[in-house]
C-alpha atoms as a printed R data frame, in Angstrom:
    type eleno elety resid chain resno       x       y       z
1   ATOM     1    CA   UNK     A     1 -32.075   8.178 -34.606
2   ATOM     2    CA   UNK     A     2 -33.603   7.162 -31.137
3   ATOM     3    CA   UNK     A     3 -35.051   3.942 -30.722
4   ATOM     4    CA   UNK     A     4 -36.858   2.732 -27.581
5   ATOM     5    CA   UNK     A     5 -35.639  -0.226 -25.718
6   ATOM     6    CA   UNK     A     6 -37.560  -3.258 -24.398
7   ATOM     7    CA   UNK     A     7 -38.024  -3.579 -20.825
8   ATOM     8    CA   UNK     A     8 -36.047  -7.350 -20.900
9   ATOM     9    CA   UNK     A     9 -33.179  -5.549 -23.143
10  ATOM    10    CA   UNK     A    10 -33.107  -2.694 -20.817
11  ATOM    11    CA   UNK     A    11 -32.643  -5.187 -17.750
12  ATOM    12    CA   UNK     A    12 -30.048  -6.900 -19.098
13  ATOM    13    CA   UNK     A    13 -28.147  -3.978 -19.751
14  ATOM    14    CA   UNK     A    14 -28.640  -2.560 -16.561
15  ATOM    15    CA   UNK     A    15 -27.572  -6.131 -15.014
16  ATOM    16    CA   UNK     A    16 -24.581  -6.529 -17.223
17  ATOM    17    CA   UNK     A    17 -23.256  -2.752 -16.624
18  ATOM    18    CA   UNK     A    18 -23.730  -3.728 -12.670
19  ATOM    19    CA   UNK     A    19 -21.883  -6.292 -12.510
20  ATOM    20    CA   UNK     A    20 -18.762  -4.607 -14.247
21  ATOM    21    CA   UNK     A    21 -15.713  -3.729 -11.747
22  ATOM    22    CA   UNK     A    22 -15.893  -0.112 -10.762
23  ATOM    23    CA   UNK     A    23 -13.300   2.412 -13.241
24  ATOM    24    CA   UNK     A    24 -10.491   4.738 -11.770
25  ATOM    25    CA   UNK     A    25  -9.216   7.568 -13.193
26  ATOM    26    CA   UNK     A    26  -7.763   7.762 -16.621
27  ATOM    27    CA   UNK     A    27  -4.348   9.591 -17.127
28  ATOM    28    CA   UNK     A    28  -3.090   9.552 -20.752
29  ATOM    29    CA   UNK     A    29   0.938  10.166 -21.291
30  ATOM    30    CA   UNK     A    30   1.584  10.993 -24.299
31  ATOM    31    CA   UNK     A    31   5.053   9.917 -26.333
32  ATOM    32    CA   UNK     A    32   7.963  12.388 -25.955
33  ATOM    33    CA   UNK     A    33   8.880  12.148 -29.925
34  ATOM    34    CA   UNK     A    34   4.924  12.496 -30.965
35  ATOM    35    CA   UNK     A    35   4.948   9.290 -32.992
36  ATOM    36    CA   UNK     A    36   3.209   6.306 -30.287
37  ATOM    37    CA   UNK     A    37   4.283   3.493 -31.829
38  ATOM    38    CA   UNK     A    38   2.638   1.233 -28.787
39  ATOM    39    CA   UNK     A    39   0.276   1.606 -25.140
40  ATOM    40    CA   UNK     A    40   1.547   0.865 -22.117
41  ATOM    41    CA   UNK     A    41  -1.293   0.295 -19.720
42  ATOM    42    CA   UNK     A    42  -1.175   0.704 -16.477
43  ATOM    43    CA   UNK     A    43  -3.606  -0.344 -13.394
44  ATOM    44    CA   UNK     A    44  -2.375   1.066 -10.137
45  ATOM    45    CA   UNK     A    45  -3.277   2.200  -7.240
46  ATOM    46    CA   UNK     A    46  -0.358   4.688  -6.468
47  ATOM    47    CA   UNK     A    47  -1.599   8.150  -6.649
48  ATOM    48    CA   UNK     A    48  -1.280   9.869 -10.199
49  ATOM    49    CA   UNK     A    49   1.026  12.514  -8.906
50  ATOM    50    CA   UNK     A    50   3.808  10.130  -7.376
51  ATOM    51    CA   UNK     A    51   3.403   7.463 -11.143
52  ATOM    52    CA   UNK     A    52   4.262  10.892 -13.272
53  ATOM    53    CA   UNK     A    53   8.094  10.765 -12.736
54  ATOM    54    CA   UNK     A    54   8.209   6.954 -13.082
55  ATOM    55    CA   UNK     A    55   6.490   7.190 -15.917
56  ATOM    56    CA   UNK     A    56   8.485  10.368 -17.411
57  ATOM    57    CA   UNK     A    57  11.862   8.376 -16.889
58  ATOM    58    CA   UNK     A    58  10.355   5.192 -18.401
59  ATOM    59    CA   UNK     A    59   9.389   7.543 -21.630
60  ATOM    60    CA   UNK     A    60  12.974   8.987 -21.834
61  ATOM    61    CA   UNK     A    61  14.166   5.251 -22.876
62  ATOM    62    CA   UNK     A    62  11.144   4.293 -24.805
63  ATOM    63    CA   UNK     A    63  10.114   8.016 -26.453
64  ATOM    64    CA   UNK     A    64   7.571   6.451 -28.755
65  ATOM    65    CA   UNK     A    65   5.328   4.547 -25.942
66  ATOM    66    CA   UNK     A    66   2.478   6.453 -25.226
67  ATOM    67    CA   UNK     A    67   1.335   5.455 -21.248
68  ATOM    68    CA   UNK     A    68  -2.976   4.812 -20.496
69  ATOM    69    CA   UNK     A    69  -2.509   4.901 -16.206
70  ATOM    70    CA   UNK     A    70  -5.860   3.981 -14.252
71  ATOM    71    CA   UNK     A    71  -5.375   5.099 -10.806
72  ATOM    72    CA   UNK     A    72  -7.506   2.555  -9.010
73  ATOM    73    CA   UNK     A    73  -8.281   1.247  -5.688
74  ATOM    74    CA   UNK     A    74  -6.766  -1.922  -4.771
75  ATOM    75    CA   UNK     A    75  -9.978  -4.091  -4.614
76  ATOM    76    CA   UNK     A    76 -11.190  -2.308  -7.992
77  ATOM    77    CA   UNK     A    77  -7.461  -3.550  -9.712
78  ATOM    78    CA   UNK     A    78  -8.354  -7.128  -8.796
79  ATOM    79    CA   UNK     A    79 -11.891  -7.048  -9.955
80  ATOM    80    CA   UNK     A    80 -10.639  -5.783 -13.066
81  ATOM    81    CA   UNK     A    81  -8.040  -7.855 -13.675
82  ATOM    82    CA   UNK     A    82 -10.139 -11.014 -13.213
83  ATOM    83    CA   UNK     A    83 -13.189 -10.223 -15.057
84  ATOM    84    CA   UNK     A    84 -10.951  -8.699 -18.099
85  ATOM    85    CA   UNK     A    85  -9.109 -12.420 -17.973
86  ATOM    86    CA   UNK     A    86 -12.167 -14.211 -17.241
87  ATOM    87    CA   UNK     A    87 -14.299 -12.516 -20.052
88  ATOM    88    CA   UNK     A    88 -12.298 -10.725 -22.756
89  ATOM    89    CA   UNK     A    89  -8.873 -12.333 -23.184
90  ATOM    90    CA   UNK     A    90  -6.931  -9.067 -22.733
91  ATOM    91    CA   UNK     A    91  -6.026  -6.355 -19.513
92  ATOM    92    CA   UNK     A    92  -3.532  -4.124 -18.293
93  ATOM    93    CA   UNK     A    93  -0.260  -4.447 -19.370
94  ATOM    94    CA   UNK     A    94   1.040  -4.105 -15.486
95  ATOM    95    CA   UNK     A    95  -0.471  -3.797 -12.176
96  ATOM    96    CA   UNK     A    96   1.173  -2.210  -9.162
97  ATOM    97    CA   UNK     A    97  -0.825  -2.373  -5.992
98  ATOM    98    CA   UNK     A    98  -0.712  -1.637  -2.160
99  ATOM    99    CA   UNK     A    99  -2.791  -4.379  -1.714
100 ATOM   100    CA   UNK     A   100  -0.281  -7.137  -1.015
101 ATOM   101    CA   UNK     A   101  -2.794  -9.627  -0.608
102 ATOM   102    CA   UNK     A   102  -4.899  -8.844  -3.097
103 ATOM   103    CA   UNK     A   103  -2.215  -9.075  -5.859
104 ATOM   104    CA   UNK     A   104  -1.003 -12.562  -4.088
105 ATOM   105    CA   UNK     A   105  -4.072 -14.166  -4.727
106 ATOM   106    CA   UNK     A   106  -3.951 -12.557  -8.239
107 ATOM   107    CA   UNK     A   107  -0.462 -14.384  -8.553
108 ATOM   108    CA   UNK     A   108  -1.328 -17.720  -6.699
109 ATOM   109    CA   UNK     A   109  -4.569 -18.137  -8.487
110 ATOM   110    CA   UNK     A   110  -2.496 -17.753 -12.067
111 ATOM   111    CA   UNK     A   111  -3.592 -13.949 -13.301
112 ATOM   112    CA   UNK     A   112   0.370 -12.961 -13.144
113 ATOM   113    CA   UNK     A   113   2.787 -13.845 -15.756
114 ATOM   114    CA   UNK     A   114   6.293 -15.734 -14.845
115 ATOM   115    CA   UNK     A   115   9.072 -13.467 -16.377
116 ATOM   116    CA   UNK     A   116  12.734 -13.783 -15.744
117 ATOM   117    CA   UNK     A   117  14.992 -11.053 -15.288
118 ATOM   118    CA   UNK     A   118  18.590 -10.539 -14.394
119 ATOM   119    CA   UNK     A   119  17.946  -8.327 -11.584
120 ATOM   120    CA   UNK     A   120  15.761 -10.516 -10.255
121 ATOM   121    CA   UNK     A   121  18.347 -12.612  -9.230
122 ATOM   122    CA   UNK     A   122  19.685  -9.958  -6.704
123 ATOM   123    CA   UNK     A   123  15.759  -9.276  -4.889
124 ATOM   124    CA   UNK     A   124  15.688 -10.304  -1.759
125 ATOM   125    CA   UNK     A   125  14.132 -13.782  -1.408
126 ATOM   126    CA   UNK     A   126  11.167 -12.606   0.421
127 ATOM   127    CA   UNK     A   127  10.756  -9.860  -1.947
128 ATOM   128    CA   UNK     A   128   9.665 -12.350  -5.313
129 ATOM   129    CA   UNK     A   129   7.170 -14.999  -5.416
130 ATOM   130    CA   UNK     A   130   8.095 -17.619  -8.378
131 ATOM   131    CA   UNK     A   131   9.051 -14.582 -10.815
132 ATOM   132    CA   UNK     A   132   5.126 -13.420 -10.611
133 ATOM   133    CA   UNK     A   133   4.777 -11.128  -8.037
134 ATOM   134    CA   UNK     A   134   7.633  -8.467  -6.955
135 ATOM   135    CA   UNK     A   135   7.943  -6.544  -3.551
136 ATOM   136    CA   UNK     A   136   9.005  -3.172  -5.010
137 ATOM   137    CA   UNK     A   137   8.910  -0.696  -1.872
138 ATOM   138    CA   UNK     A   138   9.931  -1.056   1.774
139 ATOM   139    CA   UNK     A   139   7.479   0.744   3.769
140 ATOM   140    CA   UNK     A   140   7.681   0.679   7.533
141 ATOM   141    CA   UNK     A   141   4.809   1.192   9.811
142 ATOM   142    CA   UNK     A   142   5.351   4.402  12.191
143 ATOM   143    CA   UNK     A   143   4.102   6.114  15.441
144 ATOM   144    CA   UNK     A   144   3.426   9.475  14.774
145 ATOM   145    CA   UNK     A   145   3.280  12.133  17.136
146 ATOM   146    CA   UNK     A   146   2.776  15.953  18.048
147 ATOM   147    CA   UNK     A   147   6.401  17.094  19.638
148 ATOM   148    CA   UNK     A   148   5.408  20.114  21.304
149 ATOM   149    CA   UNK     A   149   2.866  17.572  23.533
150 ATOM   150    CA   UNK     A   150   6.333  15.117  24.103
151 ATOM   151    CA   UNK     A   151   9.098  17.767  25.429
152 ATOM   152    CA   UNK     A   152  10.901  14.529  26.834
153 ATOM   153    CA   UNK     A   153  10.478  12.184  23.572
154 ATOM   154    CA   UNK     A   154   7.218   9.847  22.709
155 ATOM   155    CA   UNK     A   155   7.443   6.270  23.561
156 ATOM   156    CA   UNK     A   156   9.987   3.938  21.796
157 ATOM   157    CA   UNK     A   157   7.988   0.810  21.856
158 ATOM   158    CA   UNK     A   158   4.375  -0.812  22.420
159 ATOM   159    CA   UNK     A   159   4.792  -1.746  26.430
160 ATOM   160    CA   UNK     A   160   5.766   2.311  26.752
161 ATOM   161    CA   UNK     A   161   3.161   3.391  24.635
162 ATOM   162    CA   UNK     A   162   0.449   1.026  26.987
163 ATOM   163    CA   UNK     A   163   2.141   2.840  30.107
164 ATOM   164    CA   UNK     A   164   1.626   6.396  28.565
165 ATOM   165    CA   UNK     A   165  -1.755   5.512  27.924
166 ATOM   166    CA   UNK     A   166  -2.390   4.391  31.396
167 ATOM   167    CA   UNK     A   167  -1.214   7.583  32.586
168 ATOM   168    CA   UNK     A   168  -2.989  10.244  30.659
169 ATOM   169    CA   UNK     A   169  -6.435   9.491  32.263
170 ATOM   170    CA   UNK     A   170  -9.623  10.625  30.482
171 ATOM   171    CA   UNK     A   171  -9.319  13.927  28.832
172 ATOM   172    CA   UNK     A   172 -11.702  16.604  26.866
173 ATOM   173    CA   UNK     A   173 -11.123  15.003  23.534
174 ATOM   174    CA   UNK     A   174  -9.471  12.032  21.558
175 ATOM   175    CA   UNK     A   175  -5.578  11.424  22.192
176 ATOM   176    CA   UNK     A   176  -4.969   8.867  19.364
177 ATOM   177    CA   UNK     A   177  -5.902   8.063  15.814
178 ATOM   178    CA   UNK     A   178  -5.081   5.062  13.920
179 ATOM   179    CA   UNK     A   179  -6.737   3.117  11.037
180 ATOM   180    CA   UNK     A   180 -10.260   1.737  11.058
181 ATOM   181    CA   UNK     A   181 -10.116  -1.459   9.932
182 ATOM   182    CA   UNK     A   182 -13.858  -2.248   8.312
183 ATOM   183    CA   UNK     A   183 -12.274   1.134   5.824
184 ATOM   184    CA   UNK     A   184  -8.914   0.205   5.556
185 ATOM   185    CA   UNK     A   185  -7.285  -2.798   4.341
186 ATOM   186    CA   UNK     A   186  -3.674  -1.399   5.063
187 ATOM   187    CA   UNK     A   187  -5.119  -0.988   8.577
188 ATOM   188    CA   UNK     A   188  -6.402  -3.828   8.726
189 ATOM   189    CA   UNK     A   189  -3.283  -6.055   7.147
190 ATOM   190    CA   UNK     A   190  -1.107  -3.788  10.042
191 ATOM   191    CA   UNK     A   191  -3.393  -5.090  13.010
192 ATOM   192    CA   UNK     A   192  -3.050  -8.838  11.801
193 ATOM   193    CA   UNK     A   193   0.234  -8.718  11.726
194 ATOM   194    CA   UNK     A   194   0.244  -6.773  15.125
195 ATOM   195    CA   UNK     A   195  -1.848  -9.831  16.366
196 ATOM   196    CA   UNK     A   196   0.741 -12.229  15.588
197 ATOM   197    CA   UNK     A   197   3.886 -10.147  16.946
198 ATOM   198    CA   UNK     A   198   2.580  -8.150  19.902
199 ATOM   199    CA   UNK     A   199   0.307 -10.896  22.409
200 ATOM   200    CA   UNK     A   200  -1.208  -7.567  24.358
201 ATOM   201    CA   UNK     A   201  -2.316  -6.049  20.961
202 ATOM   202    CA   UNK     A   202  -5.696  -6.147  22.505
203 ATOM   203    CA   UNK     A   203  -4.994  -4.765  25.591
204 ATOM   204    CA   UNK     A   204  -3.043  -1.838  23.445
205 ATOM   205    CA   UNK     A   205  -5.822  -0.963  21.829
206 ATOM   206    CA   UNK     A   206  -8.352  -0.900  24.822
207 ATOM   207    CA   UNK     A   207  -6.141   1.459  26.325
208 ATOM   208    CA   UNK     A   208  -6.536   3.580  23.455
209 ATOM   209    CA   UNK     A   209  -9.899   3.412  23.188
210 ATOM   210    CA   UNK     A   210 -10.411   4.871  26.916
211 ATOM   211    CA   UNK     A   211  -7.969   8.040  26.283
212 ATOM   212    CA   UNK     A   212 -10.246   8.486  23.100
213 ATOM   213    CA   UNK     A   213  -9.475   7.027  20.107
214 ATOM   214    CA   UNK     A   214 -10.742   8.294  16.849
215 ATOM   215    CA   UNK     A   215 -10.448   6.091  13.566
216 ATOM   216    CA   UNK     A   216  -9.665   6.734   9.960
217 ATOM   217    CA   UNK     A   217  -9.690   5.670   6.455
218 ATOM   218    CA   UNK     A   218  -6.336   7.025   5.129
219 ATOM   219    CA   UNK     A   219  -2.871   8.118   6.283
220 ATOM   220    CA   UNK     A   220  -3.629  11.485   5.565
221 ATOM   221    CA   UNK     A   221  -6.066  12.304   7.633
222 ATOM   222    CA   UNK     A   222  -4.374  10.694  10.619
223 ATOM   223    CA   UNK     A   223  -1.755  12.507  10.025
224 ATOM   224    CA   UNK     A   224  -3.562  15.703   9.704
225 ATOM   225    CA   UNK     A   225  -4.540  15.786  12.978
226 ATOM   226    CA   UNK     A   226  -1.648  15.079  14.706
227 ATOM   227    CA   UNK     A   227   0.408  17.737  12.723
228 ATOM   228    CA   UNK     A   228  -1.911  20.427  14.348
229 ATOM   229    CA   UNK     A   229  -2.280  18.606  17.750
230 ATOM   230    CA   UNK     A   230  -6.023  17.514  17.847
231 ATOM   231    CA   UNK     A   231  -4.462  14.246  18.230
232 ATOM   232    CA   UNK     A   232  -1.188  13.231  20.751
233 ATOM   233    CA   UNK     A   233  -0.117  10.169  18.837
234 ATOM   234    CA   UNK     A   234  -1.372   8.152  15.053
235 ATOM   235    CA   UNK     A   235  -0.515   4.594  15.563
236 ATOM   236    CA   UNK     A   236   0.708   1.745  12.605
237 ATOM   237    CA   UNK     A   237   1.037   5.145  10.215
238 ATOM   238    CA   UNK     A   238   2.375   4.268   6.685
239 ATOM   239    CA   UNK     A   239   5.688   5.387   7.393
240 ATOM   240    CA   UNK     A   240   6.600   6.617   3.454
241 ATOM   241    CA   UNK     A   241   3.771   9.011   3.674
242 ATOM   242    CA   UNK     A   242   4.403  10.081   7.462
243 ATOM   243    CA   UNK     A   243   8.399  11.059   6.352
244 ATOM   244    CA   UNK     A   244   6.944  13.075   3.445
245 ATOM   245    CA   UNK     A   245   4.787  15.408   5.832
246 ATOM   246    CA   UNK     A   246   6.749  15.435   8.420
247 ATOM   247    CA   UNK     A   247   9.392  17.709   6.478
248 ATOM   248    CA   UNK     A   248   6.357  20.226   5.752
249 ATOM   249    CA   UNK     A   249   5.357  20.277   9.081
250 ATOM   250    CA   UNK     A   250   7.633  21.044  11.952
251 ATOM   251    CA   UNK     A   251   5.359  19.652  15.115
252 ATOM   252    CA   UNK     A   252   4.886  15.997  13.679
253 ATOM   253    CA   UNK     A   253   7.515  13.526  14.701
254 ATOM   254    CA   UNK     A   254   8.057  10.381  13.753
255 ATOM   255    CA   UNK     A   255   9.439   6.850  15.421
256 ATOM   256    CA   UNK     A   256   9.864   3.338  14.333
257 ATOM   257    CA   UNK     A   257   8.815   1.787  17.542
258 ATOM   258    CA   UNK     A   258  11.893  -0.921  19.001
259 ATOM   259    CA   UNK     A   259   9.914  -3.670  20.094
260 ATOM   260    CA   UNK     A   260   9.374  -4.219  16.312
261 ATOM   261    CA   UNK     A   261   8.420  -2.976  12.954
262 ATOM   262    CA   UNK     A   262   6.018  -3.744  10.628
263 ATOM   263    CA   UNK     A   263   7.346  -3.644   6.830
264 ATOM   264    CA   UNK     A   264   4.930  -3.281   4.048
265 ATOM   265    CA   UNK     A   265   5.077  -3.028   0.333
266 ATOM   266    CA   UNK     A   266   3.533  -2.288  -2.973
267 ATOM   267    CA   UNK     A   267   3.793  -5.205  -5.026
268 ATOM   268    CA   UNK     A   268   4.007  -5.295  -9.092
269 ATOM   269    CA   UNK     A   269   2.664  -7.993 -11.572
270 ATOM   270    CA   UNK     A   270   2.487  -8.533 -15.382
271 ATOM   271    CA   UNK     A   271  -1.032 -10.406 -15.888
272 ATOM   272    CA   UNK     A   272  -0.854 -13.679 -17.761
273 ATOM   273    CA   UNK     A   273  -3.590 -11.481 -20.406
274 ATOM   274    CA   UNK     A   274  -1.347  -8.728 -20.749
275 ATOM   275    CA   UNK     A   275  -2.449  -7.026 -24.151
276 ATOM   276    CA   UNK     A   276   1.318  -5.741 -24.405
277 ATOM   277    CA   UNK     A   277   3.085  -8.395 -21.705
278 ATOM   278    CA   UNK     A   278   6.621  -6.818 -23.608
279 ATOM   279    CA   UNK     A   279   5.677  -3.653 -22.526
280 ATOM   280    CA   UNK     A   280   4.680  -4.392 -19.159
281 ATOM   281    CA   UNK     A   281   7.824  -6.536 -18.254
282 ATOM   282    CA   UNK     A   282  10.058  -3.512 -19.789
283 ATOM   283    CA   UNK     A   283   8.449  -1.666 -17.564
284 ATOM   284    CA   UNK     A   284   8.248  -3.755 -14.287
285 ATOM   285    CA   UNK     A   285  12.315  -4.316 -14.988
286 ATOM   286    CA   UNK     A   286  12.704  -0.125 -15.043
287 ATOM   287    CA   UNK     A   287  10.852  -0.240 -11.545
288 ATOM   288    CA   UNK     A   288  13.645  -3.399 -10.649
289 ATOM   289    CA   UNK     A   289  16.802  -1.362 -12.289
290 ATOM   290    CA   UNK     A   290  18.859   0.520  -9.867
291 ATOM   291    CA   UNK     A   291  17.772   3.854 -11.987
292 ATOM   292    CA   UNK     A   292  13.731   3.227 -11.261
293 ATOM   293    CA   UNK     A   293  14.418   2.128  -7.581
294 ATOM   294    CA   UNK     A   294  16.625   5.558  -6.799
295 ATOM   295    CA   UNK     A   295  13.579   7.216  -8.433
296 ATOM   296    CA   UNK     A   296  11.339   5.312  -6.022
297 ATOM   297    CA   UNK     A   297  13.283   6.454  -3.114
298 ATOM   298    CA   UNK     A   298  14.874   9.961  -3.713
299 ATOM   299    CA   UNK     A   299  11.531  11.256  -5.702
300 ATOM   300    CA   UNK     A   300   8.752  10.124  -4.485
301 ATOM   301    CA   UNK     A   301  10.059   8.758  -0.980
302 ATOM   302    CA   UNK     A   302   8.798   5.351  -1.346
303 ATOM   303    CA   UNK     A   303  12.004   3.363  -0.025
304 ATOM   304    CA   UNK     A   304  13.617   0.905  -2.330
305 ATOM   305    CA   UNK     A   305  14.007  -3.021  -2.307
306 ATOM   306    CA   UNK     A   306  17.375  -2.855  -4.106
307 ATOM   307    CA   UNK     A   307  20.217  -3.824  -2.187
308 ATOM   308    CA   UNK     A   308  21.875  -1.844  -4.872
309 ATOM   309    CA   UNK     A   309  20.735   1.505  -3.497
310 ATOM   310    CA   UNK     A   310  22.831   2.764  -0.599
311 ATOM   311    CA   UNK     A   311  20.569   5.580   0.617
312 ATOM   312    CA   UNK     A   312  18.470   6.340   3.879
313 ATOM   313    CA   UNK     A   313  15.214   5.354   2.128
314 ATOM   314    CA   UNK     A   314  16.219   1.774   1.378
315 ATOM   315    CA   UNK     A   315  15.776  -1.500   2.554
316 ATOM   316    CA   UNK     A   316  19.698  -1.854   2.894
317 ATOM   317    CA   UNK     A   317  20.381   0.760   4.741
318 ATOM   318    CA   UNK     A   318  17.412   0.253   7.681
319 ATOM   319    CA   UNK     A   319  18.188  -3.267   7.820
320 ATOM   320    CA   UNK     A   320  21.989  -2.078   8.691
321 ATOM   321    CA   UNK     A   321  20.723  -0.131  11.376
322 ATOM   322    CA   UNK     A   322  17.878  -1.819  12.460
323 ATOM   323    CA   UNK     A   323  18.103  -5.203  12.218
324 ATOM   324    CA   UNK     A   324  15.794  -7.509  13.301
325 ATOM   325    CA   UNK     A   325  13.601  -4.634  14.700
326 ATOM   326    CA   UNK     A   326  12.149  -4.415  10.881
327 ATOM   327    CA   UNK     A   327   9.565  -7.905   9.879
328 ATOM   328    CA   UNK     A   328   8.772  -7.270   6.644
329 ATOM   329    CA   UNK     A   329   5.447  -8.574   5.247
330 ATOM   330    CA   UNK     A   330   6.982 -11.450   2.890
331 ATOM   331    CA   UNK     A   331   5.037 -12.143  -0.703
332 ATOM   332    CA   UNK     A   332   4.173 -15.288   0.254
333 ATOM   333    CA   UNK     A   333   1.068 -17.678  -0.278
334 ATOM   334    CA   UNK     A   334   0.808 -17.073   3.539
335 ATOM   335    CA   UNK     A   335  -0.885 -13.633   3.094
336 ATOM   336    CA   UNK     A   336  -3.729 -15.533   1.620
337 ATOM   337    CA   UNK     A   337  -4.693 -15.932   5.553
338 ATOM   338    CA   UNK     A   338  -5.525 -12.388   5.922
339 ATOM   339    CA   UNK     A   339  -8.384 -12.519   2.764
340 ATOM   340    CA   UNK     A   340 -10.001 -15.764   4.887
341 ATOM   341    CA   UNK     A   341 -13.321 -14.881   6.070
342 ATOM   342    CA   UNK     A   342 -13.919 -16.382   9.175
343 ATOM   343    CA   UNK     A   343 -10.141 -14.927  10.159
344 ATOM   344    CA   UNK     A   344 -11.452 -11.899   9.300
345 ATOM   345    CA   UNK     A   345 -15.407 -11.322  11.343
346 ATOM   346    CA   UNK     A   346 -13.223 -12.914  14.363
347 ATOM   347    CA   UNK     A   347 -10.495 -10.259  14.026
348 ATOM   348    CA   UNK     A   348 -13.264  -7.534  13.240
349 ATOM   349    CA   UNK     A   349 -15.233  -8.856  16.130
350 ATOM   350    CA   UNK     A   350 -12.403  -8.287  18.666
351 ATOM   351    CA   UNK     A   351 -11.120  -5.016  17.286
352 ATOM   352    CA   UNK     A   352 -14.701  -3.849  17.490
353 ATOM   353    CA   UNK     A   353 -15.055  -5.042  21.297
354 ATOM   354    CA   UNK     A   354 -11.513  -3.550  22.205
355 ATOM   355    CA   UNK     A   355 -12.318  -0.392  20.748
356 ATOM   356    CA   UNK     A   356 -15.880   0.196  22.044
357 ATOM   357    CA   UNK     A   357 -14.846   2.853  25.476
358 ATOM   358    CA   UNK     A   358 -17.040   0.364  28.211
């Protein structure tokens, strides 16, 4: 039966329903042996594609968990996970998130459970915040760039890449793409830290902006273009993504610049409203075990944290080779300072003036 609804009802509704943090997309796993005994729930903002073998190897030692995994973006997982807190009680089970920030502030402001775990006593120290929030990848920020246009090599570092720049002149089209900042909050977390490393940052990016620079929301499309030469060069390129295409396509190269590297990483939580926080800590702790963090980095390319795993995509081995070269984005209260407001319209402000071609 239909009934009508008053116009003040109706309102409400529509207010309520507003106010409600957007929803993802909903994968459902379902137990290998047939009989779910429990949900694990999942928010994340890792693509659906790369959580499938994480989750398949997490169901081989728990064959009666059935998986719910919400493929979110990163703003969306905070929302969610605050208003769920704030209103019902109960929320995801465990959040993994690019947005290192966002999931600090989730930790700091006391949405993430403390849980102690042996192998948390091996994570690097910049890698854990007080048992609440835990650095799980090691993703380096990358220049990108079309080989056949760089028969001699691209630039190694930021001062070469400013005198490369200087020398192409103006030419029929765009020459570099990086991230646009107001779209991207990887983009925009890479340029703060560039800010703080690099003093001629600005001067870097002026120079790119009279060759022609052309700005994106994602990795992918960035590195689309240089693949197929429409663009010379993608600057501050997620470098996990970047080593993935770059074995499907022959012309895109790769280089960790040596003046220094930006590290990033996806960062995991169990919220203090956890409706399962036993399943969500089993879970976080198969992401932690050597087993979850080969997975990481052999299967989906995401290098590891473990200094257990001795392998090319790991934190181990790049800081064996690398060094110092590598700064890696600490989970810290100090990446509050990139979600400050008036920190961010001045750095928008400049990066809008530097990349407006006078």
């Amino acid at each position: 039966m239909m009934r009508s609804t008053s116009p003040l009802l109706a309102f409400l509704l529509m207010t309520l329903t507003c106010g409600l943090p957007a929803a993802g997309e909903v994968f459902l796993f379902a137990p290998p042996s047939g009989n779910a005994r429990a949900e694990l729930r999942i928010y994340s903002s890792l693509d659906e594609r790369l959580a499938a073998p994480l989750i398949a190897a997490f169901q081989t030692h728990h064959p009666n968990v059935a998986v719910r995994y919400e493929d979110l973006l990163t703003g969306a997982i905070t929302a969610r996970v605050r208003h769920e807190t704030d209103t019902r009680g109960q929320t995801a089970d465990f959040v993994f998130s690019s947005g290192m920030d966002l999931q600090m502030k989730l930790a700091n402001d006391g949405y993430a459970r403390a849980i102690r775990m042996a192998v948390a006593d091996g994570w690097p120290d910049w890698a854990n915040w007080q048992d609440t929030a835990f650095a799980l990848t090691f993703e380096p920020a990358v220049l990108v760039y079309h080989k056949p246009s760089f028969p001699k090599g691209p630039p190694q570092s930021r001062l070469a890449l400013l005198d490369w720049l200087r020398s192409a002149g103006v030419s029929a089209g765009p020459l570099v793409g990086t991230y646009d900042i107001t779209r991207s909050a990887l983009g925009y977390l890479f340029l703060a830290r560039d800010e703080e490393h690099f003093p001629d940052i600005w001067v870097l990016l002026s120079a790119m902006a009279g060759v022609g620079l052309k700005t994106f929301a994602t990795s992918q499309d960035i590195i689309d273009d240089v693949a197929d030469g429409r663009l010379k060069i993608g600057y501050n390129i997620l470098g996990s993504y970047a080593a993935d295409q770059a074995r499907a396509h022959p012309d895109l190269g790769l280089v960790l610049l040596k003046d220094y590297t930006v590290v990033v990483s996806r960062v995991a939580l169990v919220p203090r409203a956890a409706g399962n926080p036993a399943l969500g800590q089993a879970f976080l702790g198969f992401l932690m075990s050597r087993e979850g963090q080969e997975l990481l980095a052999r299967k989906l390319r995401l290098p590891a944290v473990s200094l257990e795993v001795v392998d090319a995509d790991s934190a181990r081995t790049m800081q064996a080779a690398l060094g110092a070269q590598l700064r890696p984005v600490a989970v810290s209260p100090g990446l509050l300072v990139y979600l400050d407001q008036a920190k961010r319209r001045r750095l928008l402000a400049r990066w809008t003036k530097a990349t407006t071609t006078p």
